[in-house]
Steps between C-alpha positions, in 0.01 A plus 500: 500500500226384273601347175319814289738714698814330435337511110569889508887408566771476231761205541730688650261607769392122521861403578516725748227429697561121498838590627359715774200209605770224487734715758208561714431124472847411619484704808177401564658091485762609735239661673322176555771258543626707818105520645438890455244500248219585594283469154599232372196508213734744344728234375235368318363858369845558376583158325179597285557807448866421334337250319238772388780727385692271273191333360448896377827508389496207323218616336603813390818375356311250322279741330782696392639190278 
């Protein structure tokens, strides 16, 4: 998701969807660790893309104060 995306999100949406990329993260590590993955750029996509979520989120909340 692009950051102007995850923008259009409330926190609670934000949460969410940071809870959903880091479970798909952890399978994907599991994933890896046993020698099935086949991608294995997608660890990095989804690292970033968590990162990219709570940056929002942080800024969000921060605007709120």
């Amino acid at each position: 998701m692009k950051a102007t995306e995850l923008r259009s999100l409330s926190v609670d949406e934000l949460n969410t969807k940071t809870s959903e990329f880091r479970a798909e993260l952890f399978n994907l590590k599991v994933k890896h660790a046993t020698g099935q993955l086949e991608d294995t750029a997608r660890l990095r996509t989804l690292r970033r893309e968590i990162a990219r979520a709570e940056t929002v989120k942080h800024e969000i909340q921060e605007a709120q104060k």
